[in-house]
Each structure stands twice: as structure tokens, then as C-alpha cells.
C-alpha positions in Angstrom: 136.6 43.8 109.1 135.8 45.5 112.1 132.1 45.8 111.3 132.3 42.3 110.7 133.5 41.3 114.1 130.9 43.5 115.5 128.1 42.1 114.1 129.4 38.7 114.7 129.5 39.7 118.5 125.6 40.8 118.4 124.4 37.7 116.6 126.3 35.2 120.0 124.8 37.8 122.0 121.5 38.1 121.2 120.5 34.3 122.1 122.7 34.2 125.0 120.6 37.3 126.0 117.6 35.6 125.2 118.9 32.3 127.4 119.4 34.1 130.6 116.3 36.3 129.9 114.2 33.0 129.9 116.3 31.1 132.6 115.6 34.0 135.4 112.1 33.7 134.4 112.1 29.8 135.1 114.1 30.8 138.3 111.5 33.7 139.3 108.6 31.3 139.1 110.0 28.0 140.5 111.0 30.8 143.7 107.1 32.0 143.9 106.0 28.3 143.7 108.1 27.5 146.5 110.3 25.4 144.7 113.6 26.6 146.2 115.7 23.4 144.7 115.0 23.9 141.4 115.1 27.9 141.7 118.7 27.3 143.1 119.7 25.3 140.1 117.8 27.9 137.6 120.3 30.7 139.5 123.3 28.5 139.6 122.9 27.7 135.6 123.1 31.5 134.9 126.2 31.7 137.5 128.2 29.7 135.8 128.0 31.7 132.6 128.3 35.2 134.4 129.2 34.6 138.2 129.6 38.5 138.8 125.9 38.7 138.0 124.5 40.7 140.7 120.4 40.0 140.1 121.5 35.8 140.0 123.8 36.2 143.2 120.6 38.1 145.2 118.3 35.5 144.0 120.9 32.5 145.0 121.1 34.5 148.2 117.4 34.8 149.1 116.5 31.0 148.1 119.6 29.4 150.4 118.5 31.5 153.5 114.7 29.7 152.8 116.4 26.1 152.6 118.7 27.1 156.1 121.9 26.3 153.8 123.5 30.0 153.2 127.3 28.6 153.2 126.7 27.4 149.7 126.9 30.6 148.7 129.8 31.3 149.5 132.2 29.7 146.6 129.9 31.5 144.1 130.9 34.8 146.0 134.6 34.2 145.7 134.0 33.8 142.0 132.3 36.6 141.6 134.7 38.6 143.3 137.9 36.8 141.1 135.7 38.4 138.2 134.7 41.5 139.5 137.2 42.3 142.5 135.6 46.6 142.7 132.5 45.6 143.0 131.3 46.7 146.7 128.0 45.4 146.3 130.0 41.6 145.9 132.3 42.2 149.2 129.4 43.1 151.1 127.0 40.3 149.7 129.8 38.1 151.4 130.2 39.8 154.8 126.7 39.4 155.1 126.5 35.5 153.9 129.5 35.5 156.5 127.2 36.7 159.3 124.5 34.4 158.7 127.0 31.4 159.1 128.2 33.0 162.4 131.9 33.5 160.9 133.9 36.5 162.4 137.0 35.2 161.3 136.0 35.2 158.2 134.1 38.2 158.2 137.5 39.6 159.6 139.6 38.2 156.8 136.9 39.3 154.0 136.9 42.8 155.7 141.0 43.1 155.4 140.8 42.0 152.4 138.5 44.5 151.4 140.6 47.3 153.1 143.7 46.3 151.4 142.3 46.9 148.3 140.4 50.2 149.4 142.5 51.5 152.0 140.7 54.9 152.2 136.8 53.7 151.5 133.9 53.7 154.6 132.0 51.0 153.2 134.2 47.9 154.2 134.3 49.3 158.0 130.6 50.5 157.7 129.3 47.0 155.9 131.7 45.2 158.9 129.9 46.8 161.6 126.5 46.8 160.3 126.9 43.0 159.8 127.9 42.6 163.7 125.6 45.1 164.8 122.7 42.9 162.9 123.8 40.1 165.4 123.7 41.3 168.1 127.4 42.4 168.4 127.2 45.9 169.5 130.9 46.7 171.2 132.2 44.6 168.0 130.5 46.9 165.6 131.9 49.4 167.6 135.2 48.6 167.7 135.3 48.0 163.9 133.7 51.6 163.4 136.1 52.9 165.8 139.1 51.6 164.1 137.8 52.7 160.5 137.3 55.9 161.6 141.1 56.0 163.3 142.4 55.5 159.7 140.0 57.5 157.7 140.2 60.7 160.3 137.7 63.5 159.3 134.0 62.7 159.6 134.0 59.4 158.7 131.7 56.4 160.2 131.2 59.4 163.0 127.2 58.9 162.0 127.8 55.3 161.9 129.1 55.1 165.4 126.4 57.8 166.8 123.6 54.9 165.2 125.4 52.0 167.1 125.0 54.1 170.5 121.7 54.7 169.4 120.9 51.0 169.0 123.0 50.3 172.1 120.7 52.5 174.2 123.7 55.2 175.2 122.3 58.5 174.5 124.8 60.7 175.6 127.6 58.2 173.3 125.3 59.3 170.2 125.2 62.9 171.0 128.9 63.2 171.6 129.4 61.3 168.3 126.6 63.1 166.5 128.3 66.4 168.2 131.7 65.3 166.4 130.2 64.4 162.8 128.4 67.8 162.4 131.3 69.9 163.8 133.6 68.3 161.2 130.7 68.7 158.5 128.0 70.7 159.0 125.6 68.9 156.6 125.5 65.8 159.7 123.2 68.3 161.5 120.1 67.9 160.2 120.5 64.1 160.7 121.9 64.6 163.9 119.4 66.4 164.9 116.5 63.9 163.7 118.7 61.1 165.4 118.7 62.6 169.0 114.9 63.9 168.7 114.4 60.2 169.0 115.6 60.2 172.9 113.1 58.9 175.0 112.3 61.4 177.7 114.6 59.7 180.7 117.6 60.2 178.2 116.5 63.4 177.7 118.6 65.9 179.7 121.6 63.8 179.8 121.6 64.5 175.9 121.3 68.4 176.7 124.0 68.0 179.4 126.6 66.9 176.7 125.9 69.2 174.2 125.0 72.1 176.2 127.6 71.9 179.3 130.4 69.1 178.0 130.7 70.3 174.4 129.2 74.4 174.9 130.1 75.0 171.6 128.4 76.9 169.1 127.9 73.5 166.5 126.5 71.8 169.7 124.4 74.9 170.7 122.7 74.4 167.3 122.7 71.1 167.5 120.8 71.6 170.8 118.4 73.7 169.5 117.4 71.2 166.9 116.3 68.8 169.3 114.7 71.2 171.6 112.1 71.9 168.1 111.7 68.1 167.7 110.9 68.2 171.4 108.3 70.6 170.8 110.5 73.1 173.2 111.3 75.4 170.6 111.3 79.0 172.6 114.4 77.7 174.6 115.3 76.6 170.7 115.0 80.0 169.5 117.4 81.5 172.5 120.4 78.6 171.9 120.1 79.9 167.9 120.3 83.5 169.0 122.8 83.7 171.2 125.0 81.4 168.6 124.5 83.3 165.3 127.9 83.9 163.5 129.5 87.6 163.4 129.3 87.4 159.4 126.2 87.8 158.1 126.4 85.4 155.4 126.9 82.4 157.8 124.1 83.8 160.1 121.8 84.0 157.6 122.5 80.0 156.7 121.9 79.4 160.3 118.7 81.5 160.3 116.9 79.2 157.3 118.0 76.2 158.2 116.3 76.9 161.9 113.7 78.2 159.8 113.1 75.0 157.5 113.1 72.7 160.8 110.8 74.6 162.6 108.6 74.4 159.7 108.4 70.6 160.1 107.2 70.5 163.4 103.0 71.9 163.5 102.7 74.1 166.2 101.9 77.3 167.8 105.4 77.7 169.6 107.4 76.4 166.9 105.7 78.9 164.4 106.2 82.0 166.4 109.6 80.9 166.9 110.3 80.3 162.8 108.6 83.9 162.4 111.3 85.0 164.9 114.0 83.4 163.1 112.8 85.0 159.6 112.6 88.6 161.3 116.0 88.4 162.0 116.9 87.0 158.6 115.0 90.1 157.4 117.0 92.5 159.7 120.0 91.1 158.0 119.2 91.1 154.5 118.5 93.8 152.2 116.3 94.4 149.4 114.1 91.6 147.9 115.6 89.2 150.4 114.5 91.3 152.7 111.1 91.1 152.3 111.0 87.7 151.2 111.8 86.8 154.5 109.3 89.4 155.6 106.6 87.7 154.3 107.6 84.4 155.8 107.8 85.5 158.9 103.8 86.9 158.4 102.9 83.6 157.5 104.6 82.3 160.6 103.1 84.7 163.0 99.8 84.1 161.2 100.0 80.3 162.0 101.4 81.6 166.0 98.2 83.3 166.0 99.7 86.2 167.0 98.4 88.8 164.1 100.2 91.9 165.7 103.3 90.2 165.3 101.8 89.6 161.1 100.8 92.9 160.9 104.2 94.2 161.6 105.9 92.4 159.1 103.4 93.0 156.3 103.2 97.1 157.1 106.8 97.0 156.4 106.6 95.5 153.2 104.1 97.4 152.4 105.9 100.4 153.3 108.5 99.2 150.4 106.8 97.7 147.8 109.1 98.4 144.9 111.3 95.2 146.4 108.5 93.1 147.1 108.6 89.6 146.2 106.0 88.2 144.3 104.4 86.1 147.1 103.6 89.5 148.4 100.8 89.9 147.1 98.9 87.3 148.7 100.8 88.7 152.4 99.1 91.6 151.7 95.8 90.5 150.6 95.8 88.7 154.4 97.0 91.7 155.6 94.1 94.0 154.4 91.4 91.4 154.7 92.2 91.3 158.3 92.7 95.1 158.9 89.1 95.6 157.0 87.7 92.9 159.7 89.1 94.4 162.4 87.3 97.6 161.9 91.0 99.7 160.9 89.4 100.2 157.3 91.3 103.5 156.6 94.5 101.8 156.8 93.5 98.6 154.9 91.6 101.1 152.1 95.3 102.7 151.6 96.9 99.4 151.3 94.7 98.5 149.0 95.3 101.7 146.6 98.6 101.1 147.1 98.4 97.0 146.0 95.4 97.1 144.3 97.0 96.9 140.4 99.2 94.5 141.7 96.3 91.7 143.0 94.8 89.4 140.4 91.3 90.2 139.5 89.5 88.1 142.0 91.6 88.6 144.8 90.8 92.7 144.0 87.5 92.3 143.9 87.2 90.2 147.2 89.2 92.6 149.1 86.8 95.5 147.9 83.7 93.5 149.0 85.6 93.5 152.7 86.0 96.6 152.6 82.7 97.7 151.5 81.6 95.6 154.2 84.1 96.9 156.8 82.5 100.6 155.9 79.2 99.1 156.5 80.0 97.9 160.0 81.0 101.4 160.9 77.8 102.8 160.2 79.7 104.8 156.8 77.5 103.6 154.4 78.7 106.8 151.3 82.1 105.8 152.0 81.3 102.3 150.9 78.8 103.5 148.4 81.9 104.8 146.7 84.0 102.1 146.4 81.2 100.3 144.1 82.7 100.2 140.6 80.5 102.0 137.9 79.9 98.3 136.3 77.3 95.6 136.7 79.0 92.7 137.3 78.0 90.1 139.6 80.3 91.3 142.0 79.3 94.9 141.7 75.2 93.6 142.1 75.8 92.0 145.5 77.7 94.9 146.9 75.6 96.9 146.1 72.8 95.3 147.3 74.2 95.1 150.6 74.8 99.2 150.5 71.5 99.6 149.2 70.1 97.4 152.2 71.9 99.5 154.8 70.7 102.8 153.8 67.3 101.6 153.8 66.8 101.3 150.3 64.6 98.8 149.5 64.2 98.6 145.9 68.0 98.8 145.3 68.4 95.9 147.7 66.1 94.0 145.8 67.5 94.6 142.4 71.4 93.9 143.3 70.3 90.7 145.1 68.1 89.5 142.4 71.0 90.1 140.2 73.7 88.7 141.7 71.3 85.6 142.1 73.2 82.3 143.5 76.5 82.0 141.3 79.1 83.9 143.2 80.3 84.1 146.0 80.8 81.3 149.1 77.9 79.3 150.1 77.5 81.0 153.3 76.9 84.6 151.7 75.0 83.0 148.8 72.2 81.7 151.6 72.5 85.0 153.3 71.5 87.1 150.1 68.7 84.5 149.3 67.3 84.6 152.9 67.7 89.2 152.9 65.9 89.0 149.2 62.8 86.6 150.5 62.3 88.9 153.2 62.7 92.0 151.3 60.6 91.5 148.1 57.1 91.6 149.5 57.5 95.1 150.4 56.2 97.8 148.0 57.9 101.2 149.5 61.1 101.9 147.6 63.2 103.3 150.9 62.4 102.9 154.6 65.0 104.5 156.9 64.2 102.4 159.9 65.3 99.4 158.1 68.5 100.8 156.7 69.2 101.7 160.8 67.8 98.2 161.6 70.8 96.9 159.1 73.2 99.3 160.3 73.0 98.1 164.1 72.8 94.6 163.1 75.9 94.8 161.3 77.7 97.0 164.1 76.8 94.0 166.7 74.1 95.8 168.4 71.7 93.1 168.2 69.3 94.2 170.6 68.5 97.6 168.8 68.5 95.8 165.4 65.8 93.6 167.1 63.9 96.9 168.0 63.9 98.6 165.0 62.6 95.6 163.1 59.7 95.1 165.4 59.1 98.5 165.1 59.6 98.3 161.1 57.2 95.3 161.1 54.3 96.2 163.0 54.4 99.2 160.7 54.2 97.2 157.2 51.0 95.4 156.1 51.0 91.6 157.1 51.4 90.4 153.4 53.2 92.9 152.5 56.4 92.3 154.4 55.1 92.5 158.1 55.2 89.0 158.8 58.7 88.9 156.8 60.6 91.2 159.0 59.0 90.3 162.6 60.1 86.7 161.3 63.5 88.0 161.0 63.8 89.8 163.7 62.7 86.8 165.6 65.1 84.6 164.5 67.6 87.3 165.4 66.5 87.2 168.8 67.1 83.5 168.6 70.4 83.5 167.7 71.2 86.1 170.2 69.7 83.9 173.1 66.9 87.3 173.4 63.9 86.9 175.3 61.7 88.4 172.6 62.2 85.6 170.6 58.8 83.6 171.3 56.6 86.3 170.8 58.2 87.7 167.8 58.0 84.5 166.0 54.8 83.7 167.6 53.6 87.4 166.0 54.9 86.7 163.2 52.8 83.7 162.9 49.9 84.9 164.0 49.3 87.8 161.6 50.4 85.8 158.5 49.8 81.7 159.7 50.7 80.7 156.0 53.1 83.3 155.1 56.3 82.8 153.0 58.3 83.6 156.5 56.0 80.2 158.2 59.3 78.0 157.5 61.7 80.2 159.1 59.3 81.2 162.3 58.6 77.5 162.9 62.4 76.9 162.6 63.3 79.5 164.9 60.4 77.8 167.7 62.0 74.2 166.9 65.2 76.0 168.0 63.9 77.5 171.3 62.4 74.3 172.2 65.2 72.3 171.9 67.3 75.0 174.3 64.8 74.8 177.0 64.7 71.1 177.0 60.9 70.9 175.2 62.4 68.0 172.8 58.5 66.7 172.2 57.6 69.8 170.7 60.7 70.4 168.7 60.4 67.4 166.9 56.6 68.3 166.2 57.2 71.7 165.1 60.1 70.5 162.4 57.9 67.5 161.4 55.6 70.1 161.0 57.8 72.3 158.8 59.5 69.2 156.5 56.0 68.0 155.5 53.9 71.7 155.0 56.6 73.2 153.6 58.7 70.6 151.4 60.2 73.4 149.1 61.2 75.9 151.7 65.2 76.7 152.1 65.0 75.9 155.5 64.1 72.4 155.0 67.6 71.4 154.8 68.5 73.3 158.1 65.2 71.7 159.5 65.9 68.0 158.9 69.5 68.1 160.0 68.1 69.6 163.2 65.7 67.2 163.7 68.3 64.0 163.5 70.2 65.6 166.1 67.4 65.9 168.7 66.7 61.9 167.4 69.9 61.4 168.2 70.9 59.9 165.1 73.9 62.4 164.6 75.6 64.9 167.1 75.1 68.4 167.3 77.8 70.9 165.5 
């Protein structure tokens, strides 16, 4: 029996479904033809069957305010509400079709009747005052959110009542409201806190002078500091946050992240050093994993400050733990060495990275031992780089140690690991840099010269104008075609880039031995470049027309037509 009622019940259903399915379409396309009249009798149909139905009441709704005649929904709101008397959404559908008729009684009437049945609900106060408020009615929303929130104690409509203050220009009303919500409950703050960023700068101290001097409390301090990082002031931020941090260290570390996870939302310098701050004391704080969690955190922080000492003591701390590292670690300390190498303190970033080094993925290993390779190159050491080469042939392995062989002078080697490696790893800029060392290097047929291994070694020390000597010296020593003109070339466009007044007659020698040498492009480059620095534009244009149509091929050509745009004027200089 009971199966038979129930599939009695799903065979009405079903083509009653099917009825309203087909009369909101009717409705939906006679309201995008602009055929309000008959969209309002399409709605009304499927009313009078189900007059709680929410999607039909919102369409009747939208289609009266287009013909100006909102009243007439009200009756089909009362029936709703007969049939569904819980449903919210109903009692504030007719507060707001109240509003647009510009009845407060009723609207008052509605809303007691709404309370009577909720007594301890927000939403007919809130729905009330958001109604007035829409008007225009600012102190009436305000006295409504007032009284709601006289019944309801607690934190209740305190946001709300911030919001109307906000609207009703009184900044320091919103932050003593604000103040109240997120001293009740803490998890107002972060809106709070977005809400009185908004202050426009005249409103600005007044909002500080409430929270700051009138309230002076440590939920207001916070709440101060909050808007201080939205303000982009966030050092005095940091100070209210320190001074207020709870005795227990469970609630101070709350109040750490949070001021942590705002200052991460605003981008800049001061707010990053003051997050890094705020996770160093999280760190002091914590133990173990948490510990260095925040550790690394705060790195990153400093890092984004700028201020790398700060980093660096936060990472050599982890370091000096690794056994509770986290797993973002790793990539801390891969910063942390790579910058150590740079800096010319390879000794220390060498022992991090014995210590790290089976803990790095592969890549990430093997660029940290190029930077240090080439960190031990820059100090002149090139055996203790030598020895970091692994005993394989990998890509990798061939660039390094091409670049070892090249600073001990040792030609042939050079060659080979350049030749090698080729143009597959590596970033484009040290991809150009091996295929620029190998076309200036191949030409020659001794297997070692010292005084090109000391050219290398001063070059990559930053003694430029000794590297610039040695090469001349090395040049003038080698036949033209077989790397003579190659390496005074080079040396010439080192004295270019170093703004040297060798430069002309190095390239101009360079030239002039060899005039259609493999180094032509990169001489007449170089000339093109001095030109344009002393104001010759006429000849800088020739010389790189020059070099685009002789040498078509050349690697430089790309270098040489973006050169000569900018002197055209077609695009500016970077």
C-alpha cells in the first residue's frame, strides 16, 4: 500500500514539475524581452500553486520595481509567510518591498512581528536597519541596531552599528563600536581592522585617539596596530603588538601570526621587516619544529626587507639545528648559501652545504655547487674549486669545468667543457656567456697559457683594468688568426663595458690585424657602443647597419638590431 501511495505521489509530481519548469522559462524570457506584464503573470501563475517559492517571489520582485508598482507584492508576501512563517529570506523580502513603498510603520510592524517569533535572532534588527540605512535613514538604522543589540547583549549587531558610523562619516563611532565587537569576540578583529583602514587621512588620528588613549586596552592596542599596517605605518604597528603580547605563551603566539598573516597582505619593505620581527619572536617562543618553521618565515621576511643580515641570522640558526627543520627548509637554506657563496664567505656557505647537501633535490644541489665553484673562482682559489667538480660528465659537470679550466689558463680543457655543455643548460644569460668564451677561445692552438688563466682570474675578482692588461698583453702575443684578434676583441669590449679609455684602440686593433675575423661582429659592436656614448649617433647607426648586413649570422646580430632601434628612436633604451 505504501509503495503504492508513493508512486502515486511521483506520477502528480512529475508533470507538475514539469509545469513550473516550463512556466519560469516562459517567465525568464518574456522578463529579457522586456515584457514585464506578461512575466508578472508567468510569476504569479506559479505563486498561486507554491507562494513560498523563493525563485518566483525574487522574479515577481525584480519585474514590479521595473513597472514602478512594488506594493503588489506585498499580499503575495503575506502568503508566503502564512505558508512558510521561518523562512528569513520571506520576512526580509518584505522589509525590503516595505522600504521601497516608503512604509516605516509597516516595516516596524513586520519587524515586531519578526522578533516575536525570533526573540533572540540578529537578522530581523540587522535586515531593519539595513533597509533604513538603504534610505537614507542613518540615526533610524541606528536606533534599531542599538535596540537589537540592548536585547541580544554580547557582540551582537556591534559590527552592524560600526558599518552605520562608517556610512554616517563618524569615524571615531565605528572605532569605538569596532573596539566593543572585537573585545567581546576576538574573530571581529580582522574585520575591524579592514573596516577602520578605510579612514580617510583627516579621520585618521581621531581613530588612534579612541583606541589608543580612550579605550588603552590591550584588544584596542591590537586593534590599533592593525590599522597602522593597513596604513603602511607598520614599525609603530610592530611596537603597539609588542608591548601588548599576553604573559602565556599560547595566546602570544596567536597574536604573533595573526600580526604575521596581516602584515603579509600589505607589499612592502617596512611591513616585511616588521612580519620578520613578529616571526622571530614567535620563534623565541616556540620550540622544536615550530621553531624553525617560524625561522624560516621570518628569512623570507627579512629577505623581502632587504635586509639579508637580518636573513642570514635566522637561517644560521636553523642550520645550526637541522634535525628539527621543517621541510621548507631546504629551500631557506639553498637562499642562504647561494647568497653567502656571492658574497665572497664561501667557507661558510661550503659547510652549509655539506651539511644540507643530501637533503636538496638534485637540481637545486647541483646549482648551489656551480656557486660555489664560482665563488672559489672569484677568490682567485681555483684547486679548491677544481675539487668540488664531481668525477662525472654531465652537463653540469662540463660547464664547470670549463669555467675552472678557463681560469687556470687551460685552454684546451676550456674548450672541451664548453663544447660539451653546448647550449641546453643552464639560464640564458650563462648559455650566451659560454658561447661568446668558446668563439674566442677555439682559434687558439696552445693547450695552456697562464696569462690568460690570470686575465680570467682578475676579471672575475672585479679588477677589470688588469684583466684588460693581461689580455692585450695575451693578444699581441698570439698569431692574428689564431686567436689574436679574438682576445684583443674581448678585451676591448671589456674596456667598453667598463667605460675604459683603451676601448677604441683595442677594438680598433683588433680590427686592423684581422679586418674579417670571426671577432669583426663583436669589435664593430663594441665601436657602435662607444659612438652612441659620446653622442656620434651618425656613425653608430653606420657601424650596426654595417654589422646586420656583413654579418647576418653572427650572435651579436640580435644585440646589434635592438641597439640600433633605440638610437632610431623606435624603442627606449633598457
Amino acid at each position: 500500500m505504501g509503495a503504492m501511495v508513493a508512486g502515486l505521489l511521483v506520477a502528480i509530481a512529475s508533470p507538475l514539475a514539469a509545469q513550473v519548469t516550463s512556466e519560469f522559462a516562459a517567465a525568464f524570457q518574456a522578463e529579457r524581452a522586456g515584457r514585464f506584464g506578461d512575466a508578472v503573470v508567468e510569476y504569479e501563475r506559479i505563486l498561486s500553486r507554491e507562494p513560498a517559492n523563493l525563485q518566483a517571489l525574487f522574479g515577481l520582485e525584480r519585474v514590479l520595481q521595473r513597472l514602478a508598482t512594488p506594493a503588489r507584492l506585498l499580499p503575495r508576501l503575506d502568503s508566503a509567510l502564512a505558508r512558510a512563517p521561518g523562512s528569513q529570506t520571506i520576512w526580509g523580502l518584505k522589509l525590503r518591498t516595505l522600504g521601497a513603498v516608503d512604509s516605516l510603520a509597516g516595516m516596524e510592524v513586520t519587524a515586531g512581528q519578526w522578533i516575536a517569533r525570533e526573540p533572540r535572532a540578529v537578522e530581523p534588527y540587522r535586515e531593519w536597519a539595513f533597509v533604513l540605512a538603504g534610505r537614507g535613514l542613518l540615526r533610524e538604522a541606528r536606533r534599531v541596531l542599538e535596540r537589537g543589540q540592548e536585547m541580544l547583549g554580547g557582540s551582537a549587531l556591534l559590527a552592524e552599528l560600526a558599518q552605520v558610523a562608517v556610512v554616517s562619516g563618524d569615524w571615531t563611532e565605528a572605532a569605538r563600536r569596532w573596539n566593543q565587537a572585537a573585545r567581546v569576540d576576538p574573530e571581529f578583529l580582522a574585520a575591524a581592522g579592514v573596516g577602520l583602514t578605510q579612514a580617510p587621512l583627516g579621520a585618521r588620528d581621531g581613530v588612534l585617539d579612541v583606541l589608543l588613549r580612550e579605550m588603552g586596552d590591550s584588544s584596542s592596542r591590537l586593534l590599533a596596530a592593525d590599522i597602522l599596517i593597513g596604513w603602511g605605518r607598520a614599525d609603530e604597528a610592530w611596537m603597539l603588538v609588542n608591548g601588548a603580547l599576553p604573559a602565556e605563551s599560547g595566546r602570544a603566539a596567536g597574536v604573533l601570526r595573526r600580526f604575521a598573516d596581516r602584515a603579509r597582505l600589505v607589499p612592502r619593505e617596512e611591513t616585511a621587516r616588521a612580519r620578520g620581527r613578529a616571526l622571530e619572536r614567535l620563534a623565541e617562543i616556540s620550540a622544536g619544529a615550530a621553531a624553525q618553521q617560524a625561522r624560516v618565515d621570518a628569512a623570507r621576511a627579512y629577505a623581502d626587507a632587504g635586509d639579508r643580515d637580518a636573513a642570514a641570522r635566522m637561517l644560521e640558526q636553523i642550520a645550526d639545528d637541522p634535525t628539527v627543520a621543517p621541510p621548507q627548509a631546504g629551500s631557506a637554506m639553498l637562499t642562504m648559501i647561494g647568497v653567502a657563496a656571492d658574497a665572497g664567505r664561501v667557507e661558510e656557505a661550503e659547510r652549509r652545504f655539506g651539511e644540507w647537501q643530501g637533503r636538496l633535490p638534485v637540481e637545486d644541489r647541483e646549482h648551489l655547487r656551480a656557486r660555489l665553484v664560482h665563488g672559489w673562482l672569484r677568490r682567485g682559489e681555483v684547486e679548491r674549486a677544481r675539487m668540488l667538480l664531481p668525477a662525472d660528465s654531465t652537463l653540469e659537470t662540463m660547464a664547470l669545468r670549463g669555467w675552472v679550466g678557463l681560469a687556470a689558463g687551460q685552454v684546451t680543457v676550456a674548450v672541451e667543457g664548453f663544447r660539451a655543455a653546448g647550449p641546453f643548460i643552464g639560464t640564458r644569460n650563462e648559455t650566451t656567456a659560454r658561447t661568446e668564451m668558446l668563439a674566442r677561445l677555439q682559434r687558439i692552438e696552445m693547450d695552456s697559457i697562464p696569462l690568460l688563466g690570470a686575465a680570467v682570474q682578475a676579471m672575475l675578482a672585479g679588477d677589470t683594468a688588469l684583466a684588460i692588461t693581461r689580455l692585450e698583453r695575451m693578444g699581441a702575443g698570439l698569431p692574428a688568426t689564431g686567436g689574436g684578434s679574438d682576445v684583443l676583441a674581448w678585451a676591448g669590449r671589456l674596456a667598453v663595458a667598463a667605460d675604459d679609455p683603451r676601448a677604441a684602440a683595442l677594438l680598433e686593433r683588433a680590427l686592423r690585424v684581422e679586418p674579417d675575423g670571426p671577432q669583426t661582429p663583436a669589435a664593430f659592436l663594441g665601436l657602435a657602443e662607444l659612438a652612441i656614448r659620446r653622442g656620434r649617433t651618425a656613425e653608430a647607426v653606420e657601424r650596426l647597419e654595417a654589422l646586420i648586413l656583413d654579418h647576418p649570422t653572427s650572435a651579436v646580430v640580435p644585440q646589434a638590431r635592438r641597439l640600433l632601434d633605440q638610437v632610431r628612436g623606435r624603442i627606449p633604451a633598457s
